[in-house]
BAFI-3210 file (N, C-alpha, C; in Angstrom, 3 decimals, decimal comma, padded with zeros to 6 digits):
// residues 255
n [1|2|3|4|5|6|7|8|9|10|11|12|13|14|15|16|17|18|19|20|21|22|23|24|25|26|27|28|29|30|31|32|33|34|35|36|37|38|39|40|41|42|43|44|45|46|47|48|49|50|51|52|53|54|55|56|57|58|59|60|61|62|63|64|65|66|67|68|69|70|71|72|73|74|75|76|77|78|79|80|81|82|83|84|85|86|87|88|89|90|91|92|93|94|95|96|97|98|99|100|101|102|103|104|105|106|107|108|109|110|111|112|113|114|115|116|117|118|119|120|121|122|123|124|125|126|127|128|129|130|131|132|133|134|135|136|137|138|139|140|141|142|143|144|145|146|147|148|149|150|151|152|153|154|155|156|157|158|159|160|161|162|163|164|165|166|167|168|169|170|171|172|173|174|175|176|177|178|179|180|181|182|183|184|185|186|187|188|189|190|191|192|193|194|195|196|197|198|199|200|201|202|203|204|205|206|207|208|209|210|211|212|213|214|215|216|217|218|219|220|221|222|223|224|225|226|227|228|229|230|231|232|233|234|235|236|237|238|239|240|241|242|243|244|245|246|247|248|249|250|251|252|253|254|255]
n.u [003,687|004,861|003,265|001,177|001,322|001,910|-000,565|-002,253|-000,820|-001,649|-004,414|-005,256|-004,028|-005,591|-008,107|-007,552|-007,055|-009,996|-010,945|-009,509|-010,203|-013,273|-013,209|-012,134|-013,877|-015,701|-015,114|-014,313|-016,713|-018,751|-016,952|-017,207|-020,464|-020,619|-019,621|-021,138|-021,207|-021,691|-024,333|-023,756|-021,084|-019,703|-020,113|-018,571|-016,371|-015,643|-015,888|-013,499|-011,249|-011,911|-011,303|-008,571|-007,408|-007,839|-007,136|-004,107|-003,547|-004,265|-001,956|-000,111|-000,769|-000,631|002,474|002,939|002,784|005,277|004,849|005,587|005,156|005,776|005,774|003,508|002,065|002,782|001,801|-000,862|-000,955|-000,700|-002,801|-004,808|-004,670|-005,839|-008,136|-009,111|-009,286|-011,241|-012,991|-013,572|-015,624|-016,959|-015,132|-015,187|-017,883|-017,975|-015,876|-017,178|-019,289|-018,487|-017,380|-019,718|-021,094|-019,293|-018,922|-021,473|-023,845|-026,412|-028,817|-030,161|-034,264|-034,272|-035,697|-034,335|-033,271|-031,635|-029,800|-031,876|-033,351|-035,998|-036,694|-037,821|-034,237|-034,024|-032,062|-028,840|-026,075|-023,044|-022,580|-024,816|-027,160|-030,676|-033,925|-037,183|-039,421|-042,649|-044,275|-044,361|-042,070|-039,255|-036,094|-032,999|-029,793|-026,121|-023,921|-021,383|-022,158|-023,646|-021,798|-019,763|-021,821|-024,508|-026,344|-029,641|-030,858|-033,688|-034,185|-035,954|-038,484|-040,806|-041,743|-044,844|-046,101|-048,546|-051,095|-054,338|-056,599|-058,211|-061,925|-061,277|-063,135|-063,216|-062,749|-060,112|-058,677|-060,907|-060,721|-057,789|-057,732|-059,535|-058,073|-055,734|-056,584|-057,530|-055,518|-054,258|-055,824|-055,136|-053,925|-052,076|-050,130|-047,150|-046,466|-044,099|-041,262|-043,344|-046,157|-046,010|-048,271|-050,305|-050,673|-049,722|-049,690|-050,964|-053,526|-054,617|-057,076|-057,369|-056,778|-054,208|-053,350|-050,506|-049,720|-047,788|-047,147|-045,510|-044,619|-044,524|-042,493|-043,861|-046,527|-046,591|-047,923|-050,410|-051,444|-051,271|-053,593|-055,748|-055,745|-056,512|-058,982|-060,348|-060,025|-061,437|-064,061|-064,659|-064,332|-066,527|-068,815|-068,475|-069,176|-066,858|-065,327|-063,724|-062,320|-062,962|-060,587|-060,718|-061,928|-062,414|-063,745|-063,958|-066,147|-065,460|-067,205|-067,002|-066,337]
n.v [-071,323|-073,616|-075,544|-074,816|-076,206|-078,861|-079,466|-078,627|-080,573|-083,252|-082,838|-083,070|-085,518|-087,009|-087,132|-088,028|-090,386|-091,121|-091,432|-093,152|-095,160|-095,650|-095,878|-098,598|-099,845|-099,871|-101,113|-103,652|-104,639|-104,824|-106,629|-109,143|-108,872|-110,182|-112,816|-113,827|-113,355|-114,182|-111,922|-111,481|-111,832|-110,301|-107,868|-107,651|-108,012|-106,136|-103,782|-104,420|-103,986|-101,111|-100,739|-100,928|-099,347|-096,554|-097,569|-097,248|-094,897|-093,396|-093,721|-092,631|-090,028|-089,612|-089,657|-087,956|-085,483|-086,146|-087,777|-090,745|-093,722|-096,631|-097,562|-097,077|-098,763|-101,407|-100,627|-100,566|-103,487|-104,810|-104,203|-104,951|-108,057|-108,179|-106,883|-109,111|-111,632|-110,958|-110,845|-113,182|-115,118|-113,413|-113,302|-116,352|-116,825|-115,376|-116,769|-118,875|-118,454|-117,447|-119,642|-121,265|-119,777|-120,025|-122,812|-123,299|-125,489|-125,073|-123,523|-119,610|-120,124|-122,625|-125,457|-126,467|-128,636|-128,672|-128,806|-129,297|-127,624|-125,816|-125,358|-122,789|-121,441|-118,301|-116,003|-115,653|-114,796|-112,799|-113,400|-114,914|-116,767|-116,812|-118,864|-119,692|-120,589|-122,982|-122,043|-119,451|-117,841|-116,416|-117,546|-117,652|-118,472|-118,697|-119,110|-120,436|-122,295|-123,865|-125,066|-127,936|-129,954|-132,359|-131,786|-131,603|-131,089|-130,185|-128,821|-127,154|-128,182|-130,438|-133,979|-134,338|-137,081|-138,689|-140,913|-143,057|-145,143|-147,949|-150,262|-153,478|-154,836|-152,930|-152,258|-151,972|-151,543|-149,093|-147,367|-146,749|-145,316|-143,373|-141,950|-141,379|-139,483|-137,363|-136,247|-135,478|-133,580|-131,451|-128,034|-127,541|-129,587|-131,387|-132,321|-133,362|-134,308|-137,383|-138,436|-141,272|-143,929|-145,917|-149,569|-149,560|-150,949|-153,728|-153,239|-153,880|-153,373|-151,838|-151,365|-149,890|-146,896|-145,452|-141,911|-140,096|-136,876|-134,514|-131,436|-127,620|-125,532|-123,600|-124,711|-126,522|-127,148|-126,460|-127,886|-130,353|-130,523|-129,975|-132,050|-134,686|-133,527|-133,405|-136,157|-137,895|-136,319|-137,200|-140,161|-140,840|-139,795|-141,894|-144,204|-145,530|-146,772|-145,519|-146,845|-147,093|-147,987|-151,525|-153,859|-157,229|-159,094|-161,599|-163,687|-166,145|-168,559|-170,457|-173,779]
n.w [142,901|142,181|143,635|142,343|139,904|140,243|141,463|139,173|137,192|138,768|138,284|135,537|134,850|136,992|135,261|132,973|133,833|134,595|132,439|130,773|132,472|132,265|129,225|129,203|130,978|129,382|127,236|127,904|129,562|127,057|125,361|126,813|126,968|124,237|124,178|125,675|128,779|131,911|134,095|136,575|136,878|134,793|135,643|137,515|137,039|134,935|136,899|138,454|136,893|136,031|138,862|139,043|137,164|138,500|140,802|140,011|138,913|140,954|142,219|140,903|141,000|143,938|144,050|142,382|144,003|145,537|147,564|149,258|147,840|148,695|151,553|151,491|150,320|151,781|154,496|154,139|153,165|155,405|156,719|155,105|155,517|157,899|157,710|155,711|156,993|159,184|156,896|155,803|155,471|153,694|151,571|151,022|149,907|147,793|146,152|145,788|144,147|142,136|141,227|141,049|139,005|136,883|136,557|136,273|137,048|137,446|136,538|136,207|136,307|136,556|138,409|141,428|144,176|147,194|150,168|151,871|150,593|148,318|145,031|142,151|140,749|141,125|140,839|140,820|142,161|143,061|146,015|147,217|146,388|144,745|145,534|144,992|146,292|146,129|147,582|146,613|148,068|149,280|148,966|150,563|150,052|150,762|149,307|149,737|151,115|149,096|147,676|147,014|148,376|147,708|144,729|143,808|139,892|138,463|135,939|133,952|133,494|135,169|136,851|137,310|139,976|139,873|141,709|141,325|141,961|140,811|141,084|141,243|139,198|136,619|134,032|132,316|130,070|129,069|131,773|131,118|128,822|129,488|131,349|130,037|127,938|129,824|130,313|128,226|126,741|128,652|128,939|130,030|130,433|129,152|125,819|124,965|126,879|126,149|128,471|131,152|131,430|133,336|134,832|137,985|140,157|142,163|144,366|147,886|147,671|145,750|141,771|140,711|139,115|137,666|137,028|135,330|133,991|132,231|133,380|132,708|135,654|136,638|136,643|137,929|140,625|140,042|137,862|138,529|140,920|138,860|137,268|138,957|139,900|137,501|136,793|138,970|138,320|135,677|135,830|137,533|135,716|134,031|135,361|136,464|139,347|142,240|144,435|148,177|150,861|151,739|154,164|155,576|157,513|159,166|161,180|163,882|165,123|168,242|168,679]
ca.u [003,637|005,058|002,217|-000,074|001,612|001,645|-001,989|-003,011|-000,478|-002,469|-005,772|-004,946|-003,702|-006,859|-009,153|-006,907|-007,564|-010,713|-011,352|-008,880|-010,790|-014,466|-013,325|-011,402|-014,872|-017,149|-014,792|-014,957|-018,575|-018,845|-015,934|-017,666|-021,430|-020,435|-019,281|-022,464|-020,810|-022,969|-024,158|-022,669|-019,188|-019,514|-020,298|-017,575|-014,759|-015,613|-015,185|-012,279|-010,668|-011,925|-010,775|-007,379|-006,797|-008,382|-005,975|-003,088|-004,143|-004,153|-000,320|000,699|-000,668|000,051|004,224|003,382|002,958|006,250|004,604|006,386|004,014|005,939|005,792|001,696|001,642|003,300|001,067|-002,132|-001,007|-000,414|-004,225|-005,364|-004,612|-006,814|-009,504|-008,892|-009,786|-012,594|-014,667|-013,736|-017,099|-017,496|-014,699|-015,591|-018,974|-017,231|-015,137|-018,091|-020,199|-017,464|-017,483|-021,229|-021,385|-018,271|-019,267|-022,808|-024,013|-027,529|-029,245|-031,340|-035,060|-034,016|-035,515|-033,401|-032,998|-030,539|-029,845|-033,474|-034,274|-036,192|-037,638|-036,724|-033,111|-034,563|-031,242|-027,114|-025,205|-021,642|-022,539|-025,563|-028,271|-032,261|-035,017|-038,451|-040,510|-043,637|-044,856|-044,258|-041,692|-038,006|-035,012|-031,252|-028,629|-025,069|-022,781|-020,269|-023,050|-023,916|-020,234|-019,642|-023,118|-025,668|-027,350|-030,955|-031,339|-034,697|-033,991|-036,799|-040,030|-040,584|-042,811|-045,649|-046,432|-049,970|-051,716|-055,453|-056,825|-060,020|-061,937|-060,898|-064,138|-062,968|-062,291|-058,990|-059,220|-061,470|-059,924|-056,510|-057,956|-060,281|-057,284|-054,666|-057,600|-058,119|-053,691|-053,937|-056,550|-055,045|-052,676|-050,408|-049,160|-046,176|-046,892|-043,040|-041,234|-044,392|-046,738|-046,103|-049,272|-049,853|-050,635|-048,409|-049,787|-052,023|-052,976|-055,392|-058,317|-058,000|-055,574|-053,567|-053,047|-049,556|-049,893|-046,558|-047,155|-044,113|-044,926|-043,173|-042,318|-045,123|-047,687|-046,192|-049,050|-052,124|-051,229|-051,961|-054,935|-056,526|-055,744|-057,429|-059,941|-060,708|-060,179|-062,759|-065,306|-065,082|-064,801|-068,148|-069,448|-067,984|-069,199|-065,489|-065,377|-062,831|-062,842|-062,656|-059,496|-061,900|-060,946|-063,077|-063,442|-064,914|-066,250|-065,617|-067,545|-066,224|-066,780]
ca.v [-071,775|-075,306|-076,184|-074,813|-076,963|-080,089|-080,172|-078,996|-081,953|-084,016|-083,180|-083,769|-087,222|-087,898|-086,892|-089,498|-091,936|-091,476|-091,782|-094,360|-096,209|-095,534|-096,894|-099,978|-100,230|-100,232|-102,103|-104,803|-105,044|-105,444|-108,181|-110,226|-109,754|-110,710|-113,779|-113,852|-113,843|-114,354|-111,113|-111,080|-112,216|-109,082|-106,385|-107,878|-108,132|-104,659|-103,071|-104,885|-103,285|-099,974|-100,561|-101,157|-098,217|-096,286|-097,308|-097,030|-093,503|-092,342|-093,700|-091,823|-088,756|-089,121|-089,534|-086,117|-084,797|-086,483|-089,068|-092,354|-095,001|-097,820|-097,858|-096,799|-099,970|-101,824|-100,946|-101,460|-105,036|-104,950|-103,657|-105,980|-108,882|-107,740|-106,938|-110,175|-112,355|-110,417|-110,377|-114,191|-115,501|-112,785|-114,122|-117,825|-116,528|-114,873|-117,268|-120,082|-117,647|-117,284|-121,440|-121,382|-118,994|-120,517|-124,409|-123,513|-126,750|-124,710|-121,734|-119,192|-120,741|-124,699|-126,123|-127,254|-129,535|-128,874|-128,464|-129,278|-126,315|-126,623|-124,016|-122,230|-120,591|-116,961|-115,191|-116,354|-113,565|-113,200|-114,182|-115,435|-117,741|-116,917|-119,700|-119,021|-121,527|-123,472|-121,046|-118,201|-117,123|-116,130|-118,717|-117,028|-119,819|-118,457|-119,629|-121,232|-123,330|-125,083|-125,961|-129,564|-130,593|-132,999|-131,065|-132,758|-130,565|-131,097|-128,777|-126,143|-128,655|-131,015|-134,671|-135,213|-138,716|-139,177|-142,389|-143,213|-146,216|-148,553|-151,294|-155,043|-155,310|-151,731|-152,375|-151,513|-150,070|-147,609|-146,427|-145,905|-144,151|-142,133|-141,091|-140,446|-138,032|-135,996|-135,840|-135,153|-132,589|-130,404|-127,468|-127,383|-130,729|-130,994|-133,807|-134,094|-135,934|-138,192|-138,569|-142,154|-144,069|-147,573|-149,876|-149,171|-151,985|-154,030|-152,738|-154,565|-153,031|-151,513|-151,505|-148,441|-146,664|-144,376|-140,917|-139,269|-136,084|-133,485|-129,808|-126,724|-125,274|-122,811|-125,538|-128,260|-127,368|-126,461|-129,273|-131,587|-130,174|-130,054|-133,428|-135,097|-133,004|-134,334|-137,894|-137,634|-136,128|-138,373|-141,435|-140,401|-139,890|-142,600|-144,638|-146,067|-146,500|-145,102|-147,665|-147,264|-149,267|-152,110|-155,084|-158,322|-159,370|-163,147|-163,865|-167,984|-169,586|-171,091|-175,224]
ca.w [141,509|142,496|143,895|141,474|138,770|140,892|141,605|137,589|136,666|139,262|138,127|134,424|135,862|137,558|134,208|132,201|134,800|134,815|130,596|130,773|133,221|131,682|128,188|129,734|131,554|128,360|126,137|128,993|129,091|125,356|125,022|127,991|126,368|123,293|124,602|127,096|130,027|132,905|134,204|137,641|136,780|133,941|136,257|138,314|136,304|134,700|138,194|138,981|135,688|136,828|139,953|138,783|136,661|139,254|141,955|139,641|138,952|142,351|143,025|140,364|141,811|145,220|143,686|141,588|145,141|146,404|148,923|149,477|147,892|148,707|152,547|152,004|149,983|152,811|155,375|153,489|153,091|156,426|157,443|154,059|156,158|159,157|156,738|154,824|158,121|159,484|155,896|155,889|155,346|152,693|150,018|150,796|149,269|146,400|145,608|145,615|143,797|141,000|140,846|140,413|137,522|135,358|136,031|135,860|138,048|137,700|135,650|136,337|135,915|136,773|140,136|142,023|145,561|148,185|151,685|152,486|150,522|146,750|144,474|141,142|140,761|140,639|140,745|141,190|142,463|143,502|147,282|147,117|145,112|145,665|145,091|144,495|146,804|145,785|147,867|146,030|149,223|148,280|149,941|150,356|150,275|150,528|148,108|150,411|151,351|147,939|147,109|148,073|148,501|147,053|144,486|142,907|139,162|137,585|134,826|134,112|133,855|136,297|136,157|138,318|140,124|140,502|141,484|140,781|142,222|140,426|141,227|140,491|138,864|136,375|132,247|133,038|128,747|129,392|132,851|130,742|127,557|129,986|131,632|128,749|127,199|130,647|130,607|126,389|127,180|129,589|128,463|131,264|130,280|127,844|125,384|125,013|126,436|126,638|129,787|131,288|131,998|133,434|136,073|138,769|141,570|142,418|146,202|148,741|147,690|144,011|140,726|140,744|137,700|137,806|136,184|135,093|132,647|132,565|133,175|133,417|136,856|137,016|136,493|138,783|141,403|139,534|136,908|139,729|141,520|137,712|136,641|140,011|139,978|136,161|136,705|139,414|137,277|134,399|136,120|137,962|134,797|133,385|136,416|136,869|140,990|142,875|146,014|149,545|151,363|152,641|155,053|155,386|158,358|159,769|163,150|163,792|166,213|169,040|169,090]
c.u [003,890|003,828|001,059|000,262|001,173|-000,023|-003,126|-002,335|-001,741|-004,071|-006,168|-004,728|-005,341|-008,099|-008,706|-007,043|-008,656|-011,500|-011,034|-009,942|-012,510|-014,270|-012,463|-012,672|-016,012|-016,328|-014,863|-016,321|-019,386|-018,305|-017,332|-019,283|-021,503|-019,986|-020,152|-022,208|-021,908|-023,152|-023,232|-021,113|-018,956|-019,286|-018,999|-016,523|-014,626|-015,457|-013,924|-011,165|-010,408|-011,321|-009,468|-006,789|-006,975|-007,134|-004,462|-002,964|-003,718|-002,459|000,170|000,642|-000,159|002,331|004,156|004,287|004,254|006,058|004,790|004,933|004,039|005,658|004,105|001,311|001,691|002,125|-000,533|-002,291|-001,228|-002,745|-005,205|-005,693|-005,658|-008,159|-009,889|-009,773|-011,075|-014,179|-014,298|-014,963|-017,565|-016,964|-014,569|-017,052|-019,003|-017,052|-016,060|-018,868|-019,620|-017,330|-018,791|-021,245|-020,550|-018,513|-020,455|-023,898|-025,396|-027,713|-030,008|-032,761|-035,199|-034,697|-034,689|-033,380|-031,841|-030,574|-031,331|-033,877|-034,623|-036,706|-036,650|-035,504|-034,047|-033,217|-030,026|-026,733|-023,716|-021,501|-023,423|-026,406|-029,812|-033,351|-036,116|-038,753|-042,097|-044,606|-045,194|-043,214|-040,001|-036,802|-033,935|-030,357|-027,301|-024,307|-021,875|-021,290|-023,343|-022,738|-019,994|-020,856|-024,219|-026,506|-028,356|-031,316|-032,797|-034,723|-035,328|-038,448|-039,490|-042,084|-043,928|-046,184|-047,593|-050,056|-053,152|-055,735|-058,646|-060,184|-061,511|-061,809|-063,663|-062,515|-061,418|-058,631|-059,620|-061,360|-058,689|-056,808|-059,003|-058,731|-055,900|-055,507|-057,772|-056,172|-053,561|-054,546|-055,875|-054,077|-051,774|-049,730|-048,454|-046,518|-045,186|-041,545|-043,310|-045,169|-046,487|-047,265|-049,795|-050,102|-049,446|-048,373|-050,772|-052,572|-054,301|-056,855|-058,847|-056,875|-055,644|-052,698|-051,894|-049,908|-048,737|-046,694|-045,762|-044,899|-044,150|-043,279|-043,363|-046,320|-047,586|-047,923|-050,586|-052,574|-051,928|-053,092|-055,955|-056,589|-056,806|-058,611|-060,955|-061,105|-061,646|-064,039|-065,806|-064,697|-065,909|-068,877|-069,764|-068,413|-068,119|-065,706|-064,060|-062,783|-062,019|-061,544|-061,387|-060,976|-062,179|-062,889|-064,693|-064,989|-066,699|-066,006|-067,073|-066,665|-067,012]
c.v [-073,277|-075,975|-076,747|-076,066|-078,279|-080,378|-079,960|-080,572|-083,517|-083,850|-083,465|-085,494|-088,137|-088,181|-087,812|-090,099|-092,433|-091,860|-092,809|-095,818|-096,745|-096,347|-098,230|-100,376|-100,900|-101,189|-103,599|-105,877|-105,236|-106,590|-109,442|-110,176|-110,444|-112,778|-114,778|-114,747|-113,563|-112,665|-110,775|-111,026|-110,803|-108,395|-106,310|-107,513|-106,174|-103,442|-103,047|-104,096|-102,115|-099,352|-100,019|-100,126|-097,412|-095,904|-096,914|-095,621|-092,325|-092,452|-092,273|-090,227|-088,438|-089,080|-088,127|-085,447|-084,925|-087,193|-090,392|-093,597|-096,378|-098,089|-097,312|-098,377|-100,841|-101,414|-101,149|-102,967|-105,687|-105,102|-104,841|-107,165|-109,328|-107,841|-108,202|-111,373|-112,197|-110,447|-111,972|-115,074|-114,590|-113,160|-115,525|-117,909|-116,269|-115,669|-118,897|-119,521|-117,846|-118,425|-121,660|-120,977|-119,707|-122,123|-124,523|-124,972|-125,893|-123,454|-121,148|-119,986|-122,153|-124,333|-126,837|-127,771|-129,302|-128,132|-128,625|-128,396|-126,629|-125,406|-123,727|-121,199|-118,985|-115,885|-115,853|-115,255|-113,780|-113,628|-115,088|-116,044|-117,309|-118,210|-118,848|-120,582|-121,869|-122,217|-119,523|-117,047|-117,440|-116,798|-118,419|-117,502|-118,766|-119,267|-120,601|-122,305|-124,624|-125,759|-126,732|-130,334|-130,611|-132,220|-131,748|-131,531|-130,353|-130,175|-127,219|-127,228|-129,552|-132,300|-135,182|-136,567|-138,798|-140,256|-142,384|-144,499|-146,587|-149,895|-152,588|-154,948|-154,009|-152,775|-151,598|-150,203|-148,894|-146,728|-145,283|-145,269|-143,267|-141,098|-140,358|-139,577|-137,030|-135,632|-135,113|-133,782|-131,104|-129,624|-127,360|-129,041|-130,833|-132,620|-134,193|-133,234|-136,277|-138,697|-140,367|-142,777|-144,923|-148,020|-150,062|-150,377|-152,262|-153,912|-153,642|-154,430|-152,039|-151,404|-149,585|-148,057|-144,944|-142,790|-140,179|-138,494|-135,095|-131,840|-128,884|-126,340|-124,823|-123,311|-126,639|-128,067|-127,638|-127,305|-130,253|-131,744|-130,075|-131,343|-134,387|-134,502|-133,362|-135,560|-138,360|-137,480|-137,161|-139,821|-141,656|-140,629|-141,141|-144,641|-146,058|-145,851|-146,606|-145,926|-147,431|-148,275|-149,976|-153,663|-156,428|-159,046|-160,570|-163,308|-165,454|-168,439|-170,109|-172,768|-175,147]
c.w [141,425|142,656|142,949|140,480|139,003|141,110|139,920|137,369|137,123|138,876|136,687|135,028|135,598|135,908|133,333|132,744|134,542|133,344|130,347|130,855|132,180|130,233|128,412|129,829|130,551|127,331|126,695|128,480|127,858|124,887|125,643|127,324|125,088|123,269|125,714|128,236|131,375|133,513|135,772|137,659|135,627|134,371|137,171|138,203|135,713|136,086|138,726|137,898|136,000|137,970|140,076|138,010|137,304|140,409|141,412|139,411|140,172|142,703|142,553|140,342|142,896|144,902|143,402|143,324|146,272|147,707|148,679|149,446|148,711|150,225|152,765|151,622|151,026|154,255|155,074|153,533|154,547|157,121|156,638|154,764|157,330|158,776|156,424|155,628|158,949|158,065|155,054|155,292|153,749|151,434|150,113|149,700|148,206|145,657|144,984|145,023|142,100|140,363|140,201|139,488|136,717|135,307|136,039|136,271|137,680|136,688|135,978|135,556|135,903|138,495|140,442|142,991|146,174|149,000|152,416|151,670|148,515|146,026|142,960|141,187|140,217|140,409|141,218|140,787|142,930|144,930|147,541|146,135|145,349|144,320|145,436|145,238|146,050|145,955|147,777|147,409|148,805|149,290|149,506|151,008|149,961|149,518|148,516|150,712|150,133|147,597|147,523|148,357|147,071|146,238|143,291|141,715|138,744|136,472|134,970|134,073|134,861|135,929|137,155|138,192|140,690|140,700|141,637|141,232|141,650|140,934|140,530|139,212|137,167|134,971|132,416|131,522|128,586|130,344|131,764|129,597|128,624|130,545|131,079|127,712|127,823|130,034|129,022|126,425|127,695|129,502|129,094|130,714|128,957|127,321|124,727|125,879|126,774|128,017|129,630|132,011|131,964|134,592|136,325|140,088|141,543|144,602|146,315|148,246|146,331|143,117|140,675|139,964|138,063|136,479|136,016|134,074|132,912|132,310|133,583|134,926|137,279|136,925|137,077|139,888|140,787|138,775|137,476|140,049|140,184|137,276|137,559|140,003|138,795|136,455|137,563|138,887|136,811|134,987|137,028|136,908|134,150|134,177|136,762|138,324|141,233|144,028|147,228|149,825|151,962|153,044|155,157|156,639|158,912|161,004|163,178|164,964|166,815|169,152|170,436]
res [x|x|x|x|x|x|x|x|x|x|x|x|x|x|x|x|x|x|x|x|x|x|x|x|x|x|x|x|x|x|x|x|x|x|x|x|x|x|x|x|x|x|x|x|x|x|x|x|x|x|x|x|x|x|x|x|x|x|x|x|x|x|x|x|x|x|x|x|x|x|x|x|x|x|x|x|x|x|x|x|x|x|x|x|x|x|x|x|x|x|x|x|x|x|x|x|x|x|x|x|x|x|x|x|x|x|x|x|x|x|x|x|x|x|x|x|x|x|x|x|x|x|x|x|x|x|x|x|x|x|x|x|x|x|x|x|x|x|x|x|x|x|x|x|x|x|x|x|x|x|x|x|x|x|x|x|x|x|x|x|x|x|x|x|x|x|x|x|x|x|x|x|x|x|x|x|x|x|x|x|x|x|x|x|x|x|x|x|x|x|x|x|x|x|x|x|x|x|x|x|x|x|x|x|x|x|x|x|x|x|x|x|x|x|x|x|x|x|x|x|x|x|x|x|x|x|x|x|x|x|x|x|x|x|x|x|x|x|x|x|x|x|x|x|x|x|x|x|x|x|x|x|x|x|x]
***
């Protein structure tokens, strides 16, 4: 009959634990979106909650049953330690994971630059970060890694730097309204901020007209390969010449 009592008491116990826990869990996850907390640090913290009523739960069963918590606690800490050192690498990741999300240095959907490595933030997790390459190919930076290092934003658009080279001889007018009509033209380009557009140099062998329009991420490539591909055209059309590097070269007689 002892027994029996002890393990109903204990399984009452556990069923309050576990209601306990469940509305701790959802009142959590309501506080924190209300407040739109990032989702990893949500799911986080709401576990950790769980966790915690959870483990408190179980002491207070294993006591029903008359087993000595305090020297279980005690060697847990003991084994904790062991653990603690071996998964090393794992709460440096955490803990740089946890930095990322609350100082927000980046957002999902920003490109970003660092470590050699570039692409859009596709996901920030509690160990890891993943980019999204040019190449449409997926790049998994640890967490401990970005903390402390150089990091280049550009935000969610991004501004391409073309250059365009015409001859000396070129109505330099009708170059730059041909080519702020292909850039006005073309829907991938954001007309604010404003495309910058201008001679940029005068080089050896033709005036070189800078092209800066701003586009979003998903149009940084094709943006490009469309715009050149334009200017081309219509200064064909337009019969604006594109010129060859060319060198000039004299052959002087010997007295």
């Amino acid at each position: 009959i002892q027994y029996g009592l002890q393990a109903g008491s204990a399984l009452l116990i556990l069923a309050i634990g576990g209601f306990l826990a469940r509305s701790a869990g959802q009142y959590t996850h309501r506080s924190l979106t209300k407040i739109e907390m990032e989702v990893p640090i949500r799911l986080l913290l709401v576990r950790i909650v769980k966790g915690i009523i959870f483990l408190f739960t179980l002491l207070v069963v294993l006591q029903q049953f008359g087993i000595q918590i305090f020297p279980l606690i005690a060697g847990l800490g003991v084994a904790g330690v062991g653990i603690g050192l071996a998964l090393q690498g794992v709460f440096l990741n955490l803990f740089a994971g946890l930095s990322i999300i609350f100082t927000k240095p980046f957002r999902v959907g920003e490109f970003i630059d660092i470590l050699g490595e570039h692409g859009e933030v596709q996901a920030i997790d509690i160990f890891t970060t993943k980019l999204l390459h040019l190449d449409r190919s997926i790049v998994v930076i640890p967490n401990r890694k970005i903390i402390g290092e150089i990091l280049h934003n550009y935000g969610k658009i991004r501004q391409l730097d073309l250059m365009v080279g015409v001859a000396y001889a070129t109505d330099l007018t009708q170059a730059l309204a041909s080519v702020r009509k292909i850039v006005a033209d073309n829907p991938r380009i954001l007309q604010d901020p404003a495309p910058i557009i201008g001679i940029a140099l005068l080089g050896d062998s033709s005036i070189n007209i800078s092209i800066k329009p701003w586009v979003t991420i998903l149009d940084y490539v094709p943006a490009q390969a469309e715009l050149y591909q334009t200017i081309v055209e219509e200064f064909r059309a337009a019969d604006i010449q594109i010129p060859f590097p060319q060198r000039e070269i004299r052959m002087l007689k010997a007295e």
